[in-house]
N, C-alpha and C positions, 0 to 999 in steps of 0.2 A: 325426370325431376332431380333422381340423384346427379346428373352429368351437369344439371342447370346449377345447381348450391355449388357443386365442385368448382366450374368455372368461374360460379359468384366468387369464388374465395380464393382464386387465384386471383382474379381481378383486385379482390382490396387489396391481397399483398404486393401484388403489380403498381398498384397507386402506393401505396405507401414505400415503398420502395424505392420508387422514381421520385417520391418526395425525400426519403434521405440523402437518396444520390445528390438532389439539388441544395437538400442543407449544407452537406458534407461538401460540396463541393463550396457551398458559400462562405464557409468558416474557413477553409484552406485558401481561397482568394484574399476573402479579408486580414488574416493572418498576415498573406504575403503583404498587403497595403503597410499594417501595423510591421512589420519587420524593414519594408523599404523608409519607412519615416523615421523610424528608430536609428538606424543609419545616416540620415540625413542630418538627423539633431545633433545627435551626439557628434559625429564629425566638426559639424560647423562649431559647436562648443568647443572642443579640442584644435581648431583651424584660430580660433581666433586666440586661443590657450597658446600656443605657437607663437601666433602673429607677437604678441607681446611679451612674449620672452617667459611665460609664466612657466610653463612648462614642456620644454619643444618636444619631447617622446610621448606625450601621451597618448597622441592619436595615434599610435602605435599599436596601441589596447583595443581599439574599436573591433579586429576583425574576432579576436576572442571575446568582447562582451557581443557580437555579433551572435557567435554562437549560444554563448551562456543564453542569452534571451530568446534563443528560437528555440533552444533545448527545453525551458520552463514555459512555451508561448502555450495557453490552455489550449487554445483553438487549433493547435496541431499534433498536443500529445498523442491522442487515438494511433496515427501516423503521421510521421515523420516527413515532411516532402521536400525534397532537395534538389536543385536548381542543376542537372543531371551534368550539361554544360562545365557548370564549373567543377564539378567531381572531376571529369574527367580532365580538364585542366590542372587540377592542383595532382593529381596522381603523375601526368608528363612532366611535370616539373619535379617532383618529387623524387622521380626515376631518374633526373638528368642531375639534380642534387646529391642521390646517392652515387652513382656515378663516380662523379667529379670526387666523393672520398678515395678513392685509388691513390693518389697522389696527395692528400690533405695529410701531414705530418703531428697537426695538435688541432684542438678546437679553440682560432682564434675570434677575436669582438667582429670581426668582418665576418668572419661565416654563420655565423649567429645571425646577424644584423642582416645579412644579404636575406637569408633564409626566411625568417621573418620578413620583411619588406615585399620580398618578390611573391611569398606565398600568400600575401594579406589581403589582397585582392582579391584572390578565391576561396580563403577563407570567408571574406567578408559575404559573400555574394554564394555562397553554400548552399544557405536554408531559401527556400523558395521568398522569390520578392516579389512585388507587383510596383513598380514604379510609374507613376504618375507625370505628366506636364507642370502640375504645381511641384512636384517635391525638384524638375531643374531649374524652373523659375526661382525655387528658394534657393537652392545653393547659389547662381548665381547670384540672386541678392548680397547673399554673404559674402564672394569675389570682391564684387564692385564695393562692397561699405569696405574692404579691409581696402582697397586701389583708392578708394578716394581718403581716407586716411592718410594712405600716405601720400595723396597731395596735398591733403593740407597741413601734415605734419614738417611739408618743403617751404610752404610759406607759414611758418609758426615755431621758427625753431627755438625763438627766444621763448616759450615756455615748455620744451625740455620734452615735446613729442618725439623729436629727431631720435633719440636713442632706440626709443619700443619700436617704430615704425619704419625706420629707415635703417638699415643694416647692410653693408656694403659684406659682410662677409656670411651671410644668410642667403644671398639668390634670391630673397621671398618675392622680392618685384618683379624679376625677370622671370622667373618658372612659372609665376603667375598665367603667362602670358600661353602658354601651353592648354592649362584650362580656360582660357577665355577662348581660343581657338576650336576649342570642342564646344563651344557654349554657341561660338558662332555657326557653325557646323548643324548641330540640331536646331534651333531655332530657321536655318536657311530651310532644310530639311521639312520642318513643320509650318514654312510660309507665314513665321511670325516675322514679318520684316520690322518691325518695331523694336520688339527684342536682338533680334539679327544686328541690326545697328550698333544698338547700345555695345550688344557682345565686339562688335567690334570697334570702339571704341575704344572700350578696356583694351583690346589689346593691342591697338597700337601706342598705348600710351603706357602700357609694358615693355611693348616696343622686346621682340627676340625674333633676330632676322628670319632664322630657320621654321620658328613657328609660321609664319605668313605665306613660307615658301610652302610648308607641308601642307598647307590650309587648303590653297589653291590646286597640289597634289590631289587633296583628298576629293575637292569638287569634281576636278574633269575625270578621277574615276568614278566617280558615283554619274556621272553622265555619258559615259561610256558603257556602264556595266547594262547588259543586259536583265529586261525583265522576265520572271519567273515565269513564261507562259507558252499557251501552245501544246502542239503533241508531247506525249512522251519521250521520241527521238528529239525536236528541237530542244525541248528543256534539257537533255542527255548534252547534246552539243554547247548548249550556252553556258553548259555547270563547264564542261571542258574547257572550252575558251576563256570561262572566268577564272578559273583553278591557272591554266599557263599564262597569262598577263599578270593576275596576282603572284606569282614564284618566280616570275622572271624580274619583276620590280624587287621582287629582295633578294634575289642575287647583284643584280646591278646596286643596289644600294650597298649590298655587301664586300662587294669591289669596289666601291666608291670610298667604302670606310676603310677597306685596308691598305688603300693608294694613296692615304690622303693628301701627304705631302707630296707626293707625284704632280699628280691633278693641280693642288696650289700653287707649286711653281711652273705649273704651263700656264696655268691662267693670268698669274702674276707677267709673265713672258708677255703672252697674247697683249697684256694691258699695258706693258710699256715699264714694267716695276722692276725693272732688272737687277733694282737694288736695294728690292725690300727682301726681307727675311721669309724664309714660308711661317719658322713661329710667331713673328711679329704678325702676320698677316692672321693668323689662325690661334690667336689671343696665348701661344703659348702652350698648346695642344700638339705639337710634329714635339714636342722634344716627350714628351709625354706620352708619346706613341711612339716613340723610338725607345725608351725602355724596355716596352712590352716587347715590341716587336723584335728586339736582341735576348730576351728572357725565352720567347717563343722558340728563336733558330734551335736552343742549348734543349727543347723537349724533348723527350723519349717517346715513344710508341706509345705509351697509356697516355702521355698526356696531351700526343695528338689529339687522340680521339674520346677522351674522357677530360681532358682537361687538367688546370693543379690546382683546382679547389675551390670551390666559391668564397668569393669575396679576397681570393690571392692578387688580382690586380692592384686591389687596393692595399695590401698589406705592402707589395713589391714597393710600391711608390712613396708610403708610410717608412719602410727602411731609407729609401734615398732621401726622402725630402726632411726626414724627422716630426713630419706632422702629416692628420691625412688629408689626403688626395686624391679624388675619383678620375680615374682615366680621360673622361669627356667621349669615350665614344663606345657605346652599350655593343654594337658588332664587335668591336673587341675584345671587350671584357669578356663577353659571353665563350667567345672561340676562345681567349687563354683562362678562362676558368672552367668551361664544362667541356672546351672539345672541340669538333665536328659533331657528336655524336651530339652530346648535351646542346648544342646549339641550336638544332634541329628540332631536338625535342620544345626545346622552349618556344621556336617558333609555331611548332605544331600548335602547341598551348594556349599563345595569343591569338592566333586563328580560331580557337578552337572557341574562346569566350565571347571574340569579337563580331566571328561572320554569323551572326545570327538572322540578317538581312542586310540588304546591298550598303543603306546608311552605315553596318557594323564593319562592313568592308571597307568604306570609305575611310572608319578609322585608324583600322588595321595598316589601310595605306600613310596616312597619317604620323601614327606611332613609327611605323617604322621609315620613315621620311627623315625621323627625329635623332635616329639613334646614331648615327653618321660622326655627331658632335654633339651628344650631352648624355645627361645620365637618368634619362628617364624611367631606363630600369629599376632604379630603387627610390625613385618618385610614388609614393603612395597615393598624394593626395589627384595626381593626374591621373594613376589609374582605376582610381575608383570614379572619377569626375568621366573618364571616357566609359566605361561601362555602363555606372549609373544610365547615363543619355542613351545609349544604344538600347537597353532594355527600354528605357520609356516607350521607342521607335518599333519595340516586338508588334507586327501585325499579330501574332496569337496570344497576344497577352492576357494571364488569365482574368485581370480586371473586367476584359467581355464578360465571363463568367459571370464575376459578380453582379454584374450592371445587366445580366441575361437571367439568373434567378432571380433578383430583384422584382424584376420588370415581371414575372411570372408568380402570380398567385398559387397556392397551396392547391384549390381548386382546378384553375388551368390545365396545371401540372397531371391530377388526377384527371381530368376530361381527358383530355391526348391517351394517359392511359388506360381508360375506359375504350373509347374508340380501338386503340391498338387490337388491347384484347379480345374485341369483338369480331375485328377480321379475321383474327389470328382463330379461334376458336369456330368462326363460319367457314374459315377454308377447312379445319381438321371434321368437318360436318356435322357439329353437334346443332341441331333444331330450336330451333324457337326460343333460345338464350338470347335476354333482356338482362339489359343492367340493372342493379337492385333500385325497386322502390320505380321501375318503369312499369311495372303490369299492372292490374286490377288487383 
């Protein structure tokens, strides 16, 4: 009798128990919902605070009111739950940032700036998220109203939208085109051909050559890559094969970036241009990598391998030109401000946030497709727009959770552990143990 009450009483705290686990896990899931949407607002508030000039830094703020808000979220105080991913991202970058101080002489507005930008990403994306189908349907929504803006602000110039909307020395229309690419990407991905469209529509009417090339990059990886399946040795083989196709695309990208003008006048050659310029061809960017590239030869051994300092490329160009000016091509910048060493790291990093599943690869392919000729390195709003979308894509997302205790009554929950218990205690061979309120 005594061994039957004992078991009785392991079993309710068995059921209750299994019922906290499924509260606790439901307040962390829904938390993440509440912190992905938080994110998503406040961005598009601050994107369109941008767009019209009202205040271009302020989405800058987002990855620390990120934090502030998961730090006071109630439904996570108990514990803390961090998105493990990007810890360890923001730690390799942080280690390739410190780094690159070997050679940093003062603390200028570019290392500051770099620092912030590059970091904001994994700041933003810290605190556990659950991202949703609806929360990229919204963000696109807010692309295309800012893209169609500024088409109608090209036929309405006579009442004075031109100025907010249209800004030849902002990029806003062009870099746009980089998230419309990602936009079209997930949507392919999730077989919303409706959306798929649309998304591309926007971007060819952004119209940035490079993005369209990387787009198509990113599909025929994503149809190449192998699926996660099979023994243990095949999946051992296909993570291999995926790992050296993915490293060997950015070494060749990486020689592609540091060749550049090489490569532009063969091509130019090939096409018969014998007497175009490689800068005129390449908007201006070979003279602007010739800089770097004579600032590079004069390096010493730290700043081989560590770099001269984050955000120096821009500072260098800021001396010659007297105003600033970003490199246009992020494989360089990275190699003359963090290194070899730091350059690696950072790549490890964006792997590290991206490859979450084969879609996260495809982006990673993508991103770095990109970096050849612009400066998507300190592009905030594209990389929280490519992240955002790869997480919606997590097959382990914890939203299952939510949408799995949900689905599971309080009761359920207890039955399963009623049953459990009862085997578990007929295998240890206590007799004629019935769950309470089952005998006479």
């Amino acid at each position: 009798m005594r061994n039957n009450s004992a078991a009785s009483a392991r079993l309710h705290m068995s059921g209750a128990d299994s019922a906290k686990v499924g509260n606790r896990e439901d307040r962390v899931a829904q938390a993440g919902v509440r912190q992905a949407w938080f994110i998503c607002v406040c961005f598009s508030l601050f994107f369109f605070a941008r767009e019209l000039d009202i205040d271009r830094h302020l989405i800058y703020s987002l990855p620390f009111l990120s934090l502030l808000v998961f730090l006071g979220n109630t439904g996570t105080r108990s514990k803390l739950v961090f998105d493990k991913l990007s810890v360890k991202a923001a730690w390799l970058y942080g280690f390739a940032f410190f780094l690159s101080f070997v050679s940093i002489s003062g603390i200028q507005f570019f290392v500051i700036r770099d620092y912030a930008i590059i970091t904001g990403v994994f700041l933003t994306f810290l605190p556990n998220t659950v991202v949703t189908d609806k929360m990229v349907k919204f963000l696109f929504v807010v692309y295309a109203s800012s893209k169609t803006l500024d088409a109608f602000a090209v036929f309405n110039t006579d009442i004075g939208f031109t100025q907010l909307f249209i800004d030849s020395t902002t990029g806003i229309s062009e870099t746009n085109s980089f998230q419309f690419a990602v936009f079209a990407l997930y949507f392919l991905y999730k077989k919303d051909y409706h959306w798929f469209l649309a998304a591309c529509f926007f971007n060819l009417v952004a119209f940035k050559r490079i993005s369209i090339l990387a787009m198509l990059g990113a599909i025929f990886t994503y149809r190449v890559l192998p699926s996660d399946s099979g023994s243990v040795v095949a999946k051992s083989v296909k993570r291999s094969m995926t790992m050296v196709y993915i490293w060997t695309v950015v070494v060749v990208f990486y020689l592609f970036a540091v060749n550049l003008e090489l490569i532009a006048r063969t091509v130019l050659d090939l096409m018969g241009y014998t007497d175009m310029s490689t800068n005129y061809f390449m908007k201006g960017r070979v003279v602007l990598h010739g800089y770097i590239h004579r600032d590079m030869a004069l390096a010493d051994t730290l700043q081989i391998f560590f770099g001269h300092g984050a955000g120096a490329a821009d500072e260098l160009l800021k001396r010659i030109y007297g105003v600033a000016e970003n490199p246009h091509n992020d494989f360089l910048k990275l190699q003359y401000e963090y290194g070899y060493v730091g350059m690696a790291l950072y790549w490890i990093a964006l792997w590290t946030i991206l490859s979450r599943n084969n879609f996260g690869i495809s982006i990673f392919i993508y991103t770095i497709t990109i970096f050849p000729t612009d400066n998507i390195l300190i592009y905030y709003p594209f990389q929280l727009v490519a992240l955002l979308a790869v997480k919606a894509t997590m097959d382990t997302s914890p939203a299952k959770s939510v949408r799995k205790v949900k689905s599971e009554s309080y009761n359920t929950v207890l039955k399963r552990a009623l049953e459990a218990k009862k085997r578990s205690v007929a295998a240890r061979g206590v007799e004629g143990w019935q769950p309470p309120g089952a005998g006479g």
